[in-house]
N, C-alpha and C positions, 0 to 999 in steps of 0.2 A: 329188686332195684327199681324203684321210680322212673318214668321215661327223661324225668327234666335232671336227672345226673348221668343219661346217655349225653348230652352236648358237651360238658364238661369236660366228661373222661375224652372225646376226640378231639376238643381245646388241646386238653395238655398234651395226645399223641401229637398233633400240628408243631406244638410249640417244640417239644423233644426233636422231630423233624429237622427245625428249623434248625436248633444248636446243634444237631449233628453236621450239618451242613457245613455250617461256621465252623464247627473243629476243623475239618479236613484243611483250611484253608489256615488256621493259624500256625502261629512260629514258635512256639514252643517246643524248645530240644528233646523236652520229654516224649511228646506226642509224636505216635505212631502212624498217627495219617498225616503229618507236616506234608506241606504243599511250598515250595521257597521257587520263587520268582526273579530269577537274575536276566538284567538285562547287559547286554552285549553291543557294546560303542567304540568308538574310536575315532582319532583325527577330528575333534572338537576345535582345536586349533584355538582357544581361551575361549572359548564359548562356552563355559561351566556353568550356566543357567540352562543351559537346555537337557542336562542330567538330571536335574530335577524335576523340570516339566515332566519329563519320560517316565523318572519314577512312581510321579503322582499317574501318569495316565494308564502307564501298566501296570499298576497296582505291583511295583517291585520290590522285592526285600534287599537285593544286595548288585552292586553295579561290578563288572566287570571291562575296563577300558584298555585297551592295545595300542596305546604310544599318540603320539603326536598331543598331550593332553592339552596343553597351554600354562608350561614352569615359565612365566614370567614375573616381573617386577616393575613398579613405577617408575626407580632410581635407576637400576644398572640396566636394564633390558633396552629401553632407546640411551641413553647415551654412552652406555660400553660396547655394547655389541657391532658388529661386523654391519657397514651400512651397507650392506645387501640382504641382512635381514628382517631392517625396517623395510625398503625398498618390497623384498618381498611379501611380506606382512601385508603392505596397503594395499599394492594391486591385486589381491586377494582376497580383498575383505569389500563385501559386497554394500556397505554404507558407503563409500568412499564414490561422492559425486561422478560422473563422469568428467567432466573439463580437469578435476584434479587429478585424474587417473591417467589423463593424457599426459596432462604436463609431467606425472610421475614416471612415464614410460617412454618419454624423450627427453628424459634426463634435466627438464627445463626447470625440476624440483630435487636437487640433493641437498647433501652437508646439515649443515645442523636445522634448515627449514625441515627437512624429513626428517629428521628426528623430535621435530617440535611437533609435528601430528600426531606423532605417535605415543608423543607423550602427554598433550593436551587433550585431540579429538579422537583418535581413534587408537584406542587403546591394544596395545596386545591382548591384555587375556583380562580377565574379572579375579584373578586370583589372589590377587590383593586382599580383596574384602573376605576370602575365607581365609586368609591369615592375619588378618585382622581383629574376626570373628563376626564383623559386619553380616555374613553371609554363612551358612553351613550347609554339608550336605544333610541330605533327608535321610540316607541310608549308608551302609560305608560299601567306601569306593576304594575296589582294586586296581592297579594300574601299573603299566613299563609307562618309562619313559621312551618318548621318540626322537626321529633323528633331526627333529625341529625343535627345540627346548633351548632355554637360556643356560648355558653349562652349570654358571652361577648358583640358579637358583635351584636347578638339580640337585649339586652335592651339597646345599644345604640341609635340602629334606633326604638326603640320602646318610648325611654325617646327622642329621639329629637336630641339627639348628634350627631348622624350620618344623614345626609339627601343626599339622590340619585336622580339626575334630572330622571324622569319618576318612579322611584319607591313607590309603595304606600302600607304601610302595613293594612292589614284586621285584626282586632280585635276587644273583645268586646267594645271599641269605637271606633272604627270607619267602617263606611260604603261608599260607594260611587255610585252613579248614573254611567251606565256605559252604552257608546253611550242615543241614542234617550229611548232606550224600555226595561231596564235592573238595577237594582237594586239589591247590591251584598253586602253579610255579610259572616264572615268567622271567624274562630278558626280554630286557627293550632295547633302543638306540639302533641305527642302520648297522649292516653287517659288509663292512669291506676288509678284504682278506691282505692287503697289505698293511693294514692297520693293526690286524688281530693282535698281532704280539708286543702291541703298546703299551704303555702303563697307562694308568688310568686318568693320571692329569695329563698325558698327551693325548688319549681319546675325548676330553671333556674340556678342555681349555677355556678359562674363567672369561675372557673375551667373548665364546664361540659361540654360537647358536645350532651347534651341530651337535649328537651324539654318537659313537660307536661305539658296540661290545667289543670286550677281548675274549679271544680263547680263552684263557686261565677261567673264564667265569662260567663257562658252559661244564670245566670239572667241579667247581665248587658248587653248583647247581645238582650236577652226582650225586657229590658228597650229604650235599642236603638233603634230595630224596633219600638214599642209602639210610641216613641216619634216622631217618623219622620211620623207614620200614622195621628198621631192629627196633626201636624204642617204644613202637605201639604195634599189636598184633594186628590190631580195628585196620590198617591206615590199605591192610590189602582186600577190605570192604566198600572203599571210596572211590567212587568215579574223578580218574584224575582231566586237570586241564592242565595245557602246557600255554601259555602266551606270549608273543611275539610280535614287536610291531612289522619286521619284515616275513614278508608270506613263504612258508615253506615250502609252498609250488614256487618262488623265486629262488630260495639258498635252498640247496640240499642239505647243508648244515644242521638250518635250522628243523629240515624233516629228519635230519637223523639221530638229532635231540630227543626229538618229540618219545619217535619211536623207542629210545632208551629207556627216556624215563617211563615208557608203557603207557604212554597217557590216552580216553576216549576221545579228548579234544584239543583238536590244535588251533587255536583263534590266533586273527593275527590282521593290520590294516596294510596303512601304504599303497598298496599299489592305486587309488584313485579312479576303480572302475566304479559303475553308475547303478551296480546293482550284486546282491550277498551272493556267495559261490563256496557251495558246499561240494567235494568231493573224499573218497580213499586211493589207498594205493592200487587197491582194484580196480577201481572204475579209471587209472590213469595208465597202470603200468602191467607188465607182464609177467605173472608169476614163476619166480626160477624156483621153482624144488619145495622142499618144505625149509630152505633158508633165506634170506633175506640180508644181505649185506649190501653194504653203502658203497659207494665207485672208487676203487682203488684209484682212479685219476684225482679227484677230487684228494683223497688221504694221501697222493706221494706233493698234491700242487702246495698243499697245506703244509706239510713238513719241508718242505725248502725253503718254507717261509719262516721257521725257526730263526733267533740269531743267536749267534755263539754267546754273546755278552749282553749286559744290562736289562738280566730279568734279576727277582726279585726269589728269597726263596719261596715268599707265597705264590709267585706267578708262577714257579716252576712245579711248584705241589699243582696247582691245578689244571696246568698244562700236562702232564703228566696223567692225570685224571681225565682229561675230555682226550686224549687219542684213546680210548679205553673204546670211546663208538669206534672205532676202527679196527683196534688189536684187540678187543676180547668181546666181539658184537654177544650179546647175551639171548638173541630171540635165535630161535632154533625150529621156530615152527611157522608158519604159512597165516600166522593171526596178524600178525602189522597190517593186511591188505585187506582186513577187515576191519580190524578193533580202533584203528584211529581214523575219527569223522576229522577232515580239515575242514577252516569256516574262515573264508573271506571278507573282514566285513568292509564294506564302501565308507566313503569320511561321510563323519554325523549329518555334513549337510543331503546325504544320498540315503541314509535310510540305517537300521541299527536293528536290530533281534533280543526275543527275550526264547531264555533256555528253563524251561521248565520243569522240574523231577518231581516226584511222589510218590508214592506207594504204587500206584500202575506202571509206573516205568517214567520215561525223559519223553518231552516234546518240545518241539523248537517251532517259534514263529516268527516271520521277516518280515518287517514294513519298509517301504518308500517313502522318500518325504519329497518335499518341492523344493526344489535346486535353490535355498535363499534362507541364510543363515539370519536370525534380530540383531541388531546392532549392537555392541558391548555395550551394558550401561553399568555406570558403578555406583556406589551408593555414595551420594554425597553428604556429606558434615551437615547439622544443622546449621543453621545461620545464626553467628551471634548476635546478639539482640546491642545498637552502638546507643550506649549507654550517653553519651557526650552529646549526640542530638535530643535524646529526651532532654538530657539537664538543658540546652541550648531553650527548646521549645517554650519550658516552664519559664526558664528567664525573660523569654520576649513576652510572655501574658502577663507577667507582673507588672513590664514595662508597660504595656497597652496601660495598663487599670489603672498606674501612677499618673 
């Protein structure tokens, strides 16, 4: 072998090198060294450009968001809804000059002038433009609803009326497989226990800007895992997520969901602290024995709350199904206070995490942002070109010339 076909042969080993490299890191289902990059958000509040920033800058395959997203509209959002929730919208929204934030917070600006900001200058949310198409995401995006949403445009995208390329709603039906090693189920909407056993257009009211879960949806959330364990053998290979816009350090409810469904992760926003908070049941609570059950105060406060009448027989199949966290807990051993990580995440303008798996295992990373969300901008029309001044124009040079 010649010395001048040694440079060569360790050309091509450099370059094999290189494409090695690059496998580990792509998305291909097949591939055994898959690397998938989901980033972890929340409380955007129609700030849906800055999903994508993030995608772009952490290099993310798949978005993960816990409530408060920004379900609004042009039409119904400022002039059907509840005017305390334009009210609250503006002084909230950190474009919003100061002199006008005053007079919004002495009331020296109601009635239909606050709804005309809202619908002219400062808009609820950019969502618009990805139902429009104007705008899309980059990667698809999972998501609850929060208990700031336009009810309206909620059960649109929830009945099918509205559909968003990359957007996928989490609820008690539906789950999704997320990358290679990830399996994710979600309820969103605030959790208050006088409401539980509402129906669903008294929890979502087409007016409201509010949302609340019921019971009934926490069995049929059950039932869903349940099904998807008998139906695929693989599905007890997947690192599960549970998502939640209220924090399970707030509802025991929602921790004793989590725990049911067996999930590694419980994400979840809301509460508006200024930086991410990751703990288990270990690091908070006290181990009783090798069982784990939830607080019988909690299961007798919740069954009083029952009403004799005006459930539905879907709501009573599911209601029926979620006391089962209570009457048939299924963990029997001392792993809940280990095997579920809880992750608080802060609103988007505080800071957001990316959860990263692979052939070596999960790694989680948090960032901070500076307390100052960009102003909504939407995408405006082109301008039509007024056809009636050219013809005007051409007729006055004729004039000239005669």
């Amino acid at each position: 072998m010649s010395k001048n076909e040694k440079p060569n042969q360790n050309q091509n080993k450099n370059k094999n090198k290189k494409k090695n490299r690059n496998t580990k890191k792509t998305n291909n289902n097949n591939d055994v060294n898959r690397v998938d990059r989901i980033l972890l958000i929340t409380d955007t509040h129609g700030h849906l450009s800055l999903i994508n920033e993030l995608i772009e800058k952490h290099q993310c395959d798949y978005v993960l968001h816990a409530g408060d997203f920004g379900l609004y509209d042009d039409v119904h959002s400022p002039n059907e809804l509840e005017e305390r929730e334009c009210f609250l919208h503006l002084i909230h929204d950190h474009s919003v000059p100061k002199e006008i934030l005053k007079n919004i917070r002495n009331k020296s600006i109601t009635g239909n002038e606050l709804r005309k900001l809202c619908a002219e200058k400062y808009p609820f949310s950019d969502l618009p433009d990805y139902i429009s198409g104007k705008k899309r995401f980059l990667k698809p995006v999972y998501f609850v609803p929060g208990n700031h949403e336009d009810c309206s445009v909620f059960r649109k995208i929830k009945n099918g009326e509205i559909n968003i390329e990359n957007l996928f709603l989490l609820d008690e039906n539906h789950s999704y497989k997320v990358g290679k090693h990830f399996r994710v189920f979600g309820l969103g909407g605030n959790l208050i226990e006088q409401l539980l056993f509402k129906t669903f257009e008294e929890r979502a009211p087409l007016n409201s800007g509010k949302y609340t879960m019921g019971f009934d949806e926490i069995g049929h959330l059950i039932n869903l895992s349940d099904s998807l364990r008998e139906q695929d053998p693989q599905e007890k290979n997947l690192n599960r997520i549970f998502i939640s816009h209220v924090s399970p350090g707030l509802e025991p409810l929602m921790r004793y969901c989590a725990h049911y469904l067996k999930v590694n992760f419980a994400i979840s926003g809301h509460m508006e602290h200024r930086c991410i908070e990751t703990w288990t049941e270990f690091s908070t609570s006290e181990p009783k024995g090798s069982t784990y059950k939830p607080s019988t105060e909690v299961c007798e406060r919740i069954k009083k709350l029952v009403p004799e009448k005006g459930l539905t027989k879907k709501m009573i199949h599911g209601i029926d199904k979620a006391f089962k966290i209570f009457d048939e807990w299924p963990i029997q051993r001392i792993c809940p206070f280990f095997n579920t990580n809880f992750i608080n995440l802060p609103d988007a303008i505080d800071g957001h995490a990316v959860l990263i798996s692979g052939p070596k295992g999960i790694s989680f990373e948090t960032y901070t942002s500076p307390r100052k969300f960009p102003r909504i901008l939407r995408v405006k029309p082109p301008k039509k070109k007024n056809n009636n001044k050219s013809q005007n124009t051409e007729q006055n040079k004729n004039k000239k010339q005669n």
